[in-house]
C-alpha positions as CSV (number, residue, x, y, z in Angstrom):
1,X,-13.6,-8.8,-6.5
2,X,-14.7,-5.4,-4.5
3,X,-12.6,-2.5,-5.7
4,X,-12.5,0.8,-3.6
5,X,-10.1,2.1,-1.4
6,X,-8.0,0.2,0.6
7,X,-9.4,-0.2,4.2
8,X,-8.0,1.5,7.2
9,X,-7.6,-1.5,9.4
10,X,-5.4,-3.1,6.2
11,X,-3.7,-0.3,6.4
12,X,-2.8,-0.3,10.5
13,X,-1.9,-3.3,9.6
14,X,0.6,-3.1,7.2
15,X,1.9,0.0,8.8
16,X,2.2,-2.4,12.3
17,X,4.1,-5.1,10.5
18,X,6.9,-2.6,9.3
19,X,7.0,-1.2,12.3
20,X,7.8,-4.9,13.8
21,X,9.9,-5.9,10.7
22,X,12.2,-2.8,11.8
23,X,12.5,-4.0,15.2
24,X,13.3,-7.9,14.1
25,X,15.6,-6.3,10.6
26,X,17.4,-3.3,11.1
27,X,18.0,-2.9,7.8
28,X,14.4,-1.8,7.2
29,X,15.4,1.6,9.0
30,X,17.9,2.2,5.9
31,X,14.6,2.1,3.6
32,X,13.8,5.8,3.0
33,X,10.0,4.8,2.3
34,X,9.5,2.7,5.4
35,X,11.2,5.4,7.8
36,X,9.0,8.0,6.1
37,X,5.9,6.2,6.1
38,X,5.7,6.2,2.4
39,X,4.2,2.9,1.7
40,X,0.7,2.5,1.0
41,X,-1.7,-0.2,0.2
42,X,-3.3,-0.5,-3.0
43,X,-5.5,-2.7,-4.4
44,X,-4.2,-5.1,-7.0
45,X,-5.1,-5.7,-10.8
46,X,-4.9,-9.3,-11.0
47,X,-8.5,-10.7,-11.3
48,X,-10.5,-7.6,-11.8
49,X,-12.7,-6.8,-14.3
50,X,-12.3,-4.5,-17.4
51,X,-14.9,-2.3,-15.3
52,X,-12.7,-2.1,-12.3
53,X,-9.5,-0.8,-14.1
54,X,-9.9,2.9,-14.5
55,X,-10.6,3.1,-10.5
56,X,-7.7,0.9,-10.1
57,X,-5.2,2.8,-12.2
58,X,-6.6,6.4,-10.7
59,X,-5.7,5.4,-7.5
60,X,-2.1,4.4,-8.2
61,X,-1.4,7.2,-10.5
62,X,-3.1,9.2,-7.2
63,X,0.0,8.0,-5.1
64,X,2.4,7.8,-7.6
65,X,2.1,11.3,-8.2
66,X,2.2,13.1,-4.7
């Protein structure tokens, strides 16, 4: 497994499904951290190494704190 930041394009991406979620649901406009932007992509624990964990954790404890 690679571990870095997130790419760009995933990001688009996600960003481009909420946007289309919002126009299918409603609902999702009610969602303070969609209508703000405030969702990011992060990279998962689940299968990485022991190595790959501190630059997993500093990058959610990045977001999680601003």
């Amino acid at each position: 497994m690679t571990v870095g930041r997130p790419s760009l394009e995933a990001a688009i991406a996600v960003q481009k499904a909420l946007l289309k979620a919002m126009a299918v649901d409603l609902s999702f406009a009610g969602v303070p951290a969609v209508t703000s932007g405030a969702i990011y992509s992060l990279p998962g624990f689940s299968n990485a190494s022991v190595v790959e964990f501190p630059d997993i954790m500093k990058q959610w404890a990045f977001v999680l704190e601003n």
